[in-house]
C-alpha positions as CSV (number, residue, x, y, z in Angstrom):
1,X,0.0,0.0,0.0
2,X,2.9,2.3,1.1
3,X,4.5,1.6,-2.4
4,X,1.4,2.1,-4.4
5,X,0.8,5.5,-2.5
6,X,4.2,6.6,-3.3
7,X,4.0,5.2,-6.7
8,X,0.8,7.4,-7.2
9,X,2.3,10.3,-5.6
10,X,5.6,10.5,-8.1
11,X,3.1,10.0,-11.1
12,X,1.3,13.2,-9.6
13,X,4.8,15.0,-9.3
14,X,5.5,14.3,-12.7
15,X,2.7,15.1,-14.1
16,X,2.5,18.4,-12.0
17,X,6.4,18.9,-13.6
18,X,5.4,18.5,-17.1
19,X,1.8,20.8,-16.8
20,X,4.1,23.6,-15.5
21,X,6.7,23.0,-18.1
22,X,3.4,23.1,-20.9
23,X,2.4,26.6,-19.0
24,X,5.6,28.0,-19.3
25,X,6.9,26.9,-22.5
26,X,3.1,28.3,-23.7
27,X,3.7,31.5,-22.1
28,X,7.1,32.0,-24.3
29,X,5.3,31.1,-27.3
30,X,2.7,33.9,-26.5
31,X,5.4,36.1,-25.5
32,X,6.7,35.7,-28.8
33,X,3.6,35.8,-31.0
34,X,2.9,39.7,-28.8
35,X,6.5,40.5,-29.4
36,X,6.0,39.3,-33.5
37,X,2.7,41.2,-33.6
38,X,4.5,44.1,-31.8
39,X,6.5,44.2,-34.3
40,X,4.3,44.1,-37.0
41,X,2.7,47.5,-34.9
42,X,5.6,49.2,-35.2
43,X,6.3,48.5,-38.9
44,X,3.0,49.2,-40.0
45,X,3.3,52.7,-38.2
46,X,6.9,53.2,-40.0
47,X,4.8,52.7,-43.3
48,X,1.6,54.9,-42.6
49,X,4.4,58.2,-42.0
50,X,6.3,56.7,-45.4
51,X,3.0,57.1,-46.9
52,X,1.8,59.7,-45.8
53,X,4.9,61.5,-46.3
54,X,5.0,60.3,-49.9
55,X,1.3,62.2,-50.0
56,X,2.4,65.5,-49.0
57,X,5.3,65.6,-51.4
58,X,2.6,64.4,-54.1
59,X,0.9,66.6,-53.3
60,X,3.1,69.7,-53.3
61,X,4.4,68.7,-57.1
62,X,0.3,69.0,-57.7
63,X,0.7,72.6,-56.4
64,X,3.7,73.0,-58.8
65,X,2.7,71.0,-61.6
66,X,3.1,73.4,-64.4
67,X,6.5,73.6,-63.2
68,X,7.0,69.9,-62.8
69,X,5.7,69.0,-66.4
70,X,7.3,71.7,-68.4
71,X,10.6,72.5,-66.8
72,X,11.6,68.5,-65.3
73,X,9.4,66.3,-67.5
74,X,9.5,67.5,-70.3
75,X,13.0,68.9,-70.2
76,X,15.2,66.5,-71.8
77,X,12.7,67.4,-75.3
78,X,14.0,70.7,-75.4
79,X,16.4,71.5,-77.1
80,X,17.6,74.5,-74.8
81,X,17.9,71.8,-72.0
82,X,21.1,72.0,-69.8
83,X,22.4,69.3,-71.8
84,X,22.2,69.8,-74.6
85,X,24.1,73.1,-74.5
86,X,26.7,72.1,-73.1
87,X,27.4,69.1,-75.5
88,X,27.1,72.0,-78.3
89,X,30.2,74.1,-76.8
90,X,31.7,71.2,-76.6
91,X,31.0,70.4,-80.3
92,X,32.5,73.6,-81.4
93,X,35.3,74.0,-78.6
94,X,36.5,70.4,-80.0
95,X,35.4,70.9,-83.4
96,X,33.7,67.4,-83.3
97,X,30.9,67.1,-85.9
98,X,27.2,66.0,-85.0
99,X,27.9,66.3,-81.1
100,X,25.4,69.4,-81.1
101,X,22.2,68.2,-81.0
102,X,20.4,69.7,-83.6
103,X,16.7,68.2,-83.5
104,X,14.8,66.1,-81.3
105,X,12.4,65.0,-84.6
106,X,9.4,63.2,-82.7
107,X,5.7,64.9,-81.3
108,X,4.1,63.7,-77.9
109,X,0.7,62.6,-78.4
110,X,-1.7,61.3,-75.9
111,X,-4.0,58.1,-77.0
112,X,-6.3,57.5,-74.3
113,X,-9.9,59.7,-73.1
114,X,-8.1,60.1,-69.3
115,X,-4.2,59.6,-70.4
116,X,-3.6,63.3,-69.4
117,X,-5.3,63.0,-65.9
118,X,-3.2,60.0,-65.3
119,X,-0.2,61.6,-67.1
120,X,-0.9,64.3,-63.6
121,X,-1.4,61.6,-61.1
122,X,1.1,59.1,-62.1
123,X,4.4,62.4,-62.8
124,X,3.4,63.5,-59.2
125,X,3.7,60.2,-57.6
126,X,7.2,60.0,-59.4
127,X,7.9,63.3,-58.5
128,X,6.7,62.4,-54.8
129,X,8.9,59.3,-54.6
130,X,12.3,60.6,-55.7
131,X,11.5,63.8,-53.5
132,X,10.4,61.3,-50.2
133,X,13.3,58.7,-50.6
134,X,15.5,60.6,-47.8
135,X,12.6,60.2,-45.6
136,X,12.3,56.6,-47.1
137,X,15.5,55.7,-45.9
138,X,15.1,57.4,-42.2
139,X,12.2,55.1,-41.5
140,X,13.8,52.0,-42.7
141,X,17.3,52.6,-40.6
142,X,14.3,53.3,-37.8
143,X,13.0,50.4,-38.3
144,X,16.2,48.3,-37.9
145,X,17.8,50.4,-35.6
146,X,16.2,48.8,-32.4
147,X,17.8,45.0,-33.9
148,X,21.5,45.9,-34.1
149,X,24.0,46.0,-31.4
150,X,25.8,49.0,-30.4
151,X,28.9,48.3,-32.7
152,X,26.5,47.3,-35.6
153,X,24.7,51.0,-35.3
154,X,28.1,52.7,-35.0
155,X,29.6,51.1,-37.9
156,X,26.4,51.9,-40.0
157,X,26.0,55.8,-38.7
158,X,25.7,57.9,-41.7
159,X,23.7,55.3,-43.6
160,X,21.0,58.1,-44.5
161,X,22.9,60.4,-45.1
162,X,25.2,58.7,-47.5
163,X,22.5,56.6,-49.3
164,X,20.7,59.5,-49.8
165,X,24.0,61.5,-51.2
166,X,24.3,58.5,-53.8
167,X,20.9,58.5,-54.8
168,X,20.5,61.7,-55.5
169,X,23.9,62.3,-56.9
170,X,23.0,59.0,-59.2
171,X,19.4,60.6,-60.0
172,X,21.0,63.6,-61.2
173,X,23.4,61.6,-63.2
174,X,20.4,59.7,-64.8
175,X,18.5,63.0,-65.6
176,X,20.8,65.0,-66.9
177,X,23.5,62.7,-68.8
178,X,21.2,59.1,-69.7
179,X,17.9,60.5,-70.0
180,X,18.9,63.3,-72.8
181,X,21.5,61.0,-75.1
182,X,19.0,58.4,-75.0
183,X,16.4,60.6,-75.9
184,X,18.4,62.4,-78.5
185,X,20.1,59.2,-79.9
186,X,16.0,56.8,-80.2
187,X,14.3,60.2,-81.5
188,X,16.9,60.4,-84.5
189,X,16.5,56.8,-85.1
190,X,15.2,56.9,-88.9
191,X,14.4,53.8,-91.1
192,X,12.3,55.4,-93.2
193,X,11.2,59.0,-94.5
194,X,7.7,57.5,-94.4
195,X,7.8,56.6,-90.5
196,X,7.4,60.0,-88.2
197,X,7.9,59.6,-84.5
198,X,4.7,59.6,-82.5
199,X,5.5,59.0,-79.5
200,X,2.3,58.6,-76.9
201,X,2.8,60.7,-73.3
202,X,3.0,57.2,-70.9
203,X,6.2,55.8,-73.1
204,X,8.1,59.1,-72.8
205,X,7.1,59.6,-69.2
206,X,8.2,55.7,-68.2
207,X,11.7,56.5,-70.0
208,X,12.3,59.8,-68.3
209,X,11.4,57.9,-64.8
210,X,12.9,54.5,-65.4
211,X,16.3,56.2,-66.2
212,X,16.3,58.7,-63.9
213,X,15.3,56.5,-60.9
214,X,17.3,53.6,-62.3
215,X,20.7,55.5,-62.3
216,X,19.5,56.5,-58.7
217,X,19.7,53.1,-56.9
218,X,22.6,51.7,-59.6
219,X,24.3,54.9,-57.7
220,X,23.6,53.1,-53.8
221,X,25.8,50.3,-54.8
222,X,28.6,51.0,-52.4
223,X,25.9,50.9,-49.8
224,X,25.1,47.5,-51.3
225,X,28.5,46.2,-50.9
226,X,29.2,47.3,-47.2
227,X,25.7,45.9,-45.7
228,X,27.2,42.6,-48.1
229,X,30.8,43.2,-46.7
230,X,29.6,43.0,-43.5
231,X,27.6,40.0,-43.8
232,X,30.9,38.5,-45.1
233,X,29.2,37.9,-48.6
234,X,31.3,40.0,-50.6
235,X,35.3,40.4,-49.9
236,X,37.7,42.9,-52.2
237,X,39.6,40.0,-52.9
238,X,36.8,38.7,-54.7
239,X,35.7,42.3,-56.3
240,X,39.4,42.4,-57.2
241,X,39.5,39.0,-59.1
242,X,36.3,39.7,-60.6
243,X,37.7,43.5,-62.0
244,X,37.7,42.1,-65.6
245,X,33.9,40.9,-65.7
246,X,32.3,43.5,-63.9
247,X,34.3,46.3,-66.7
248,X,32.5,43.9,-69.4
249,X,29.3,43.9,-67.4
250,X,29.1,47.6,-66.8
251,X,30.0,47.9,-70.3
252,X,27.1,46.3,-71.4
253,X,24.9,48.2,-69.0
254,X,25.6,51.6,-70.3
255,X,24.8,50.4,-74.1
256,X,21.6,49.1,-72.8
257,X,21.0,52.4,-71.4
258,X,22.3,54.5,-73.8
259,X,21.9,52.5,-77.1
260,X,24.5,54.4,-79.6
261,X,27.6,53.8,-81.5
262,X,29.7,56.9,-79.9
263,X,31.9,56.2,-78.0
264,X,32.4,59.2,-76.7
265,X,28.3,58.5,-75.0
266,X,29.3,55.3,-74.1
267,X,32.5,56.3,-71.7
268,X,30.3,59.1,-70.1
269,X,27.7,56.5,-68.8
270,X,30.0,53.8,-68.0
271,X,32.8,56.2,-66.2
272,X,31.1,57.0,-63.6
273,X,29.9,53.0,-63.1
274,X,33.6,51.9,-63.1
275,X,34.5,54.8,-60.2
276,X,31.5,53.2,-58.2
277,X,33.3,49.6,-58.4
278,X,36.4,51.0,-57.9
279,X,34.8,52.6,-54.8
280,X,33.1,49.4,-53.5
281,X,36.3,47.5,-53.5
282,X,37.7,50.5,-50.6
283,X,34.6,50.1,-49.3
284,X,34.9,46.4,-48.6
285,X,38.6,46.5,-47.7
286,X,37.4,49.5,-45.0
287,X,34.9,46.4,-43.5
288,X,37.3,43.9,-43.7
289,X,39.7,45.6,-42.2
290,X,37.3,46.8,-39.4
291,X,36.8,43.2,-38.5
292,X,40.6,42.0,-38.6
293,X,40.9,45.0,-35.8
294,X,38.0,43.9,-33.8
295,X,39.4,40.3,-34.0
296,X,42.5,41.0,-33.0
297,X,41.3,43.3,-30.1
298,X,39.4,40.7,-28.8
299,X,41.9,37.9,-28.6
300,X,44.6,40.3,-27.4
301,X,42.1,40.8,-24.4
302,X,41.8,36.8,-23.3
Protein backbone atom coordinates (compact mmCIF):
# COMPACT_ATOMS: atom_id res chain seq x y z
CA UNK A 1 0.00 0.00 0.00
CA UNK A 2 2.91 2.30 1.13
CA UNK A 3 4.52 1.58 -2.44
CA UNK A 4 1.44 2.12 -4.45
CA UNK A 5 0.80 5.50 -2.47
CA UNK A 6 4.22 6.58 -3.31
CA UNK A 7 4.02 5.18 -6.74
CA UNK A 8 0.85 7.43 -7.24
CA UNK A 9 2.26 10.26 -5.56
CA UNK A 10 5.60 10.47 -8.06
CA UNK A 11 3.08 10.01 -11.07
CA UNK A 12 1.34 13.24 -9.58
CA UNK A 13 4.79 14.97 -9.29
CA UNK A 14 5.51 14.28 -12.74
CA UNK A 15 2.66 15.11 -14.12
CA UNK A 16 2.54 18.44 -12.00
CA UNK A 17 6.40 18.93 -13.56
CA UNK A 18 5.36 18.47 -17.09
CA UNK A 19 1.76 20.82 -16.85
CA UNK A 20 4.06 23.57 -15.48
CA UNK A 21 6.75 22.98 -18.14
CA UNK A 22 3.44 23.07 -20.85
CA UNK A 23 2.40 26.57 -18.97
CA UNK A 24 5.60 28.01 -19.26
CA UNK A 25 6.94 26.91 -22.54
CA UNK A 26 3.13 28.29 -23.71
CA UNK A 27 3.70 31.48 -22.09
CA UNK A 28 7.10 31.96 -24.29
CA UNK A 29 5.29 31.11 -27.29
CA UNK A 30 2.75 33.87 -26.48
CA UNK A 31 5.42 36.15 -25.50
CA UNK A 32 6.72 35.69 -28.79
CA UNK A 33 3.61 35.80 -30.97
CA UNK A 34 2.91 39.71 -28.80
CA UNK A 35 6.48 40.52 -29.44
CA UNK A 36 6.04 39.33 -33.48
CA UNK A 37 2.65 41.25 -33.61
CA UNK A 38 4.52 44.15 -31.77
CA UNK A 39 6.52 44.17 -34.33
CA UNK A 40 4.26 44.14 -37.01
CA UNK A 41 2.68 47.50 -34.88
CA UNK A 42 5.65 49.21 -35.18
CA UNK A 43 6.25 48.51 -38.86
CA UNK A 44 2.97 49.17 -39.99
CA UNK A 45 3.30 52.72 -38.19
CA UNK A 46 6.94 53.23 -40.01
CA UNK A 47 4.76 52.70 -43.30
CA UNK A 48 1.58 54.95 -42.59
CA UNK A 49 4.40 58.24 -42.04
CA UNK A 50 6.33 56.70 -45.41
CA UNK A 51 3.04 57.05 -46.94
CA UNK A 52 1.75 59.70 -45.83
CA UNK A 53 4.91 61.54 -46.31
CA UNK A 54 5.04 60.34 -49.91
CA UNK A 55 1.28 62.16 -49.98
CA UNK A 56 2.41 65.51 -48.95
CA UNK A 57 5.33 65.62 -51.36
CA UNK A 58 2.64 64.45 -54.12
CA UNK A 59 0.92 66.62 -53.27
CA UNK A 60 3.12 69.69 -53.26
CA UNK A 61 4.40 68.68 -57.15
CA UNK A 62 0.34 68.97 -57.72
CA UNK A 63 0.74 72.63 -56.36
CA UNK A 64 3.67 73.03 -58.76
CA UNK A 65 2.65 70.97 -61.61
CA UNK A 66 3.12 73.38 -64.43
CA UNK A 67 6.54 73.57 -63.20
CA UNK A 68 6.96 69.91 -62.81
CA UNK A 69 5.74 68.96 -66.39
CA UNK A 70 7.31 71.73 -68.39
CA UNK A 71 10.59 72.49 -66.82
CA UNK A 72 11.56 68.53 -65.33
CA UNK A 73 9.40 66.32 -67.46
CA UNK A 74 9.54 67.53 -70.29
CA UNK A 75 12.96 68.93 -70.24
CA UNK A 76 15.17 66.52 -71.77
CA UNK A 77 12.72 67.40 -75.25
CA UNK A 78 14.01 70.65 -75.45
CA UNK A 79 16.43 71.54 -77.12
CA UNK A 80 17.60 74.51 -74.85
CA UNK A 81 17.94 71.75 -71.99
CA UNK A 82 21.07 72.00 -69.83
CA UNK A 83 22.44 69.25 -71.82
CA UNK A 84 22.25 69.84 -74.58
CA UNK A 85 24.14 73.07 -74.52
CA UNK A 86 26.69 72.13 -73.07
CA UNK A 87 27.38 69.13 -75.49
CA UNK A 88 27.11 72.02 -78.26
CA UNK A 89 30.22 74.14 -76.77
CA UNK A 90 31.71 71.21 -76.58
CA UNK A 91 31.02 70.35 -80.31
CA UNK A 92 32.50 73.59 -81.39
CA UNK A 93 35.33 73.96 -78.63
CA UNK A 94 36.47 70.41 -80.02
CA UNK A 95 35.38 70.89 -83.44
CA UNK A 96 33.68 67.36 -83.34
CA UNK A 97 30.94 67.09 -85.86
CA UNK A 98 27.22 66.04 -84.97
CA UNK A 99 27.90 66.29 -81.08
CA UNK A 100 25.37 69.40 -81.12
CA UNK A 101 22.20 68.24 -80.97
CA UNK A 102 20.42 69.71 -83.59
CA UNK A 103 16.72 68.17 -83.46
CA UNK A 104 14.77 66.15 -81.33
CA UNK A 105 12.39 65.03 -84.63
CA UNK A 106 9.35 63.16 -82.71
CA UNK A 107 5.68 64.86 -81.27
CA UNK A 108 4.11 63.68 -77.92
CA UNK A 109 0.69 62.60 -78.37
CA UNK A 110 -1.69 61.30 -75.85
CA UNK A 111 -4.02 58.10 -77.02
CA UNK A 112 -6.26 57.50 -74.30
CA UNK A 113 -9.86 59.66 -73.06
CA UNK A 114 -8.07 60.12 -69.31
CA UNK A 115 -4.24 59.61 -70.39
CA UNK A 116 -3.57 63.35 -69.42
CA UNK A 117 -5.34 63.03 -65.87
CA UNK A 118 -3.24 60.05 -65.35
CA UNK A 119 -0.24 61.56 -67.05
CA UNK A 120 -0.85 64.27 -63.55
CA UNK A 121 -1.41 61.64 -61.08
CA UNK A 122 1.09 59.13 -62.14
CA UNK A 123 4.39 62.40 -62.78
CA UNK A 124 3.38 63.49 -59.18
CA UNK A 125 3.67 60.22 -57.59
CA UNK A 126 7.16 60.01 -59.38
CA UNK A 127 7.91 63.29 -58.46
CA UNK A 128 6.70 62.37 -54.82
CA UNK A 129 8.89 59.27 -54.59
CA UNK A 130 12.30 60.56 -55.70
CA UNK A 131 11.55 63.78 -53.52
CA UNK A 132 10.41 61.35 -50.22
CA UNK A 133 13.31 58.67 -50.57
CA UNK A 134 15.50 60.61 -47.81
CA UNK A 135 12.56 60.19 -45.59
CA UNK A 136 12.26 56.60 -47.14
CA UNK A 137 15.50 55.70 -45.88
CA UNK A 138 15.07 57.44 -42.18
CA UNK A 139 12.17 55.15 -41.47
CA UNK A 140 13.78 51.99 -42.74
CA UNK A 141 17.30 52.56 -40.60
CA UNK A 142 14.31 53.26 -37.84
CA UNK A 143 13.01 50.39 -38.26
CA UNK A 144 16.16 48.29 -37.90
CA UNK A 145 17.85 50.40 -35.60
CA UNK A 146 16.19 48.77 -32.38
CA UNK A 147 17.76 45.01 -33.91
CA UNK A 148 21.46 45.87 -34.12
CA UNK A 149 24.00 46.03 -31.38
CA UNK A 150 25.77 48.97 -30.43
CA UNK A 151 28.87 48.31 -32.69
CA UNK A 152 26.48 47.33 -35.58
CA UNK A 153 24.75 50.97 -35.27
CA UNK A 154 28.14 52.74 -34.98
CA UNK A 155 29.62 51.12 -37.91
CA UNK A 156 26.37 51.88 -40.03
CA UNK A 157 26.00 55.76 -38.71
CA UNK A 158 25.73 57.95 -41.66
CA UNK A 159 23.74 55.29 -43.64
CA UNK A 160 21.04 58.11 -44.49
CA UNK A 161 22.95 60.37 -45.06
CA UNK A 162 25.20 58.70 -47.48
CA UNK A 163 22.55 56.56 -49.34
CA UNK A 164 20.71 59.47 -49.78
CA UNK A 165 24.04 61.54 -51.25
CA UNK A 166 24.28 58.52 -53.80
CA UNK A 167 20.89 58.48 -54.85
CA UNK A 168 20.49 61.74 -55.50
CA UNK A 169 23.87 62.33 -56.88
CA UNK A 170 23.03 59.02 -59.20
CA UNK A 171 19.41 60.58 -60.04
CA UNK A 172 20.98 63.57 -61.24
CA UNK A 173 23.42 61.62 -63.25
CA UNK A 174 20.41 59.74 -64.83
CA UNK A 175 18.50 62.98 -65.63
CA UNK A 176 20.79 64.99 -66.94
CA UNK A 177 23.47 62.75 -68.76
CA UNK A 178 21.16 59.11 -69.66
CA UNK A 179 17.93 60.47 -69.95
CA UNK A 180 18.92 63.29 -72.81
CA UNK A 181 21.48 61.04 -75.05
CA UNK A 182 18.99 58.43 -75.00
CA UNK A 183 16.37 60.61 -75.95
CA UNK A 184 18.43 62.41 -78.51
CA UNK A 185 20.07 59.19 -79.88
CA UNK A 186 16.02 56.85 -80.15
CA UNK A 187 14.34 60.20 -81.53
CA UNK A 188 16.90 60.36 -84.48
CA UNK A 189 16.49 56.77 -85.08
CA UNK A 190 15.23 56.89 -88.94
CA UNK A 191 14.42 53.78 -91.14
CA UNK A 192 12.32 55.36 -93.22
CA UNK A 193 11.25 58.95 -94.47
CA UNK A 194 7.71 57.46 -94.39
CA UNK A 195 7.84 56.60 -90.46
CA UNK A 196 7.39 59.98 -88.17
CA UNK A 197 7.89 59.57 -84.52
CA UNK A 198 4.70 59.65 -82.55
CA UNK A 199 5.51 59.02 -79.47
CA UNK A 200 2.32 58.57 -76.94
CA UNK A 201 2.83 60.74 -73.34
CA UNK A 202 2.98 57.23 -70.90
CA UNK A 203 6.15 55.84 -73.13
CA UNK A 204 8.07 59.11 -72.84
CA UNK A 205 7.08 59.58 -69.23
CA UNK A 206 8.19 55.71 -68.16
CA UNK A 207 11.70 56.47 -70.02
CA UNK A 208 12.31 59.80 -68.31
CA UNK A 209 11.35 57.86 -64.78
CA UNK A 210 12.86 54.54 -65.44
CA UNK A 211 16.35 56.19 -66.15
CA UNK A 212 16.28 58.68 -63.91
CA UNK A 213 15.34 56.45 -60.86
CA UNK A 214 17.34 53.63 -62.26
CA UNK A 215 20.67 55.50 -62.26
CA UNK A 216 19.51 56.48 -58.74
CA UNK A 217 19.74 53.11 -56.95
CA UNK A 218 22.56 51.75 -59.63
CA UNK A 219 24.28 54.94 -57.74
CA UNK A 220 23.65 53.13 -53.82
CA UNK A 221 25.82 50.30 -54.82
CA UNK A 222 28.62 51.02 -52.45
CA UNK A 223 25.89 50.86 -49.82
CA UNK A 224 25.11 47.48 -51.27
CA UNK A 225 28.48 46.15 -50.92
CA UNK A 226 29.22 47.31 -47.21
CA UNK A 227 25.67 45.89 -45.72
CA UNK A 228 27.21 42.61 -48.14
CA UNK A 229 30.76 43.21 -46.72
CA UNK A 230 29.57 43.04 -43.54
CA UNK A 231 27.64 40.01 -43.81
CA UNK A 232 30.95 38.53 -45.11
CA UNK A 233 29.22 37.86 -48.58
CA UNK A 234 31.32 40.00 -50.56
CA UNK A 235 35.27 40.36 -49.90
CA UNK A 236 37.72 42.88 -52.20
CA UNK A 237 39.62 40.00 -52.90
CA UNK A 238 36.82 38.71 -54.65
CA UNK A 239 35.70 42.29 -56.27
CA UNK A 240 39.38 42.38 -57.19
CA UNK A 241 39.50 39.04 -59.14
CA UNK A 242 36.26 39.75 -60.57
CA UNK A 243 37.66 43.45 -61.96
CA UNK A 244 37.71 42.07 -65.62
CA UNK A 245 33.93 40.88 -65.70
CA UNK A 246 32.25 43.52 -63.86
CA UNK A 247 34.34 46.31 -66.65
CA UNK A 248 32.49 43.91 -69.37
CA UNK A 249 29.27 43.92 -67.36
CA UNK A 250 29.10 47.55 -66.79
CA UNK A 251 30.03 47.93 -70.26
CA UNK A 252 27.15 46.25 -71.35
CA UNK A 253 24.89 48.16 -68.96
CA UNK A 254 25.61 51.60 -70.30
CA UNK A 255 24.81 50.38 -74.06
CA UNK A 256 21.61 49.12 -72.80
CA UNK A 257 20.96 52.37 -71.35
CA UNK A 258 22.29 54.52 -73.78
CA UNK A 259 21.91 52.47 -77.09
CA UNK A 260 24.45 54.39 -79.64
CA UNK A 261 27.61 53.81 -81.55
CA UNK A 262 29.74 56.92 -79.87
CA UNK A 263 31.89 56.18 -77.98
CA UNK A 264 32.39 59.23 -76.73
CA UNK A 265 28.29 58.53 -75.03
CA UNK A 266 29.33 55.29 -74.07
CA UNK A 267 32.54 56.28 -71.69
CA UNK A 268 30.32 59.14 -70.08
CA UNK A 269 27.75 56.48 -68.80
CA UNK A 270 29.96 53.81 -68.03
CA UNK A 271 32.76 56.16 -66.16
CA UNK A 272 31.13 57.04 -63.57
CA UNK A 273 29.85 53.02 -63.15
CA UNK A 274 33.57 51.90 -63.09
CA UNK A 275 34.48 54.78 -60.21
CA UNK A 276 31.48 53.23 -58.22
CA UNK A 277 33.26 49.65 -58.37
CA UNK A 278 36.37 50.97 -57.86
CA UNK A 279 34.78 52.59 -54.84
CA UNK A 280 33.13 49.44 -53.54
CA UNK A 281 36.27 47.52 -53.50
CA UNK A 282 37.73 50.51 -50.62
CA UNK A 283 34.60 50.13 -49.27
CA UNK A 284 34.85 46.37 -48.56
CA UNK A 285 38.63 46.47 -47.73
CA UNK A 286 37.45 49.54 -45.00
CA UNK A 287 34.90 46.43 -43.52
CA UNK A 288 37.26 43.87 -43.73
CA UNK A 289 39.71 45.57 -42.15
CA UNK A 290 37.31 46.85 -39.39
CA UNK A 291 36.80 43.19 -38.50
CA UNK A 292 40.60 41.99 -38.58
CA UNK A 293 40.93 45.01 -35.80
CA UNK A 294 38.01 43.91 -33.78
CA UNK A 295 39.41 40.28 -34.04
CA UNK A 296 42.46 40.98 -32.97
CA UNK A 297 41.27 43.29 -30.07
CA UNK A 298 39.37 40.70 -28.76
CA UNK A 299 41.94 37.85 -28.60
CA UNK A 300 44.60 40.32 -27.42
CA UNK A 301 42.10 40.83 -24.38
CA UNK A 302 41.82 36.81 -23.31
Amino acid sequence: MVFLFSFELHKLMADSRKLIQAIKDKGKNIEAEMSFFDHLEILRWHIIRSVVAIGVFAILSFSFYDFVFNDIIMGPKNLDFWTYRMMCKVGYAMNLDGFCVEKIPFNIINTELAGQFMLQINSCLLMALAMGFPYLLFEIWLFIKPALTDIERKSARGFVFYATLLFVVGALFGYYIVVPLSVNFLSNVSLSEEITNQITIDSYLSTVATLTLGCGIIFLLPILIFILSKLGIMTPEFMRASRRYAIVIILIIAAIITPTADVITLLTVSAPMFILYELSIMVSANVKKGKLKAEKEFYNKK
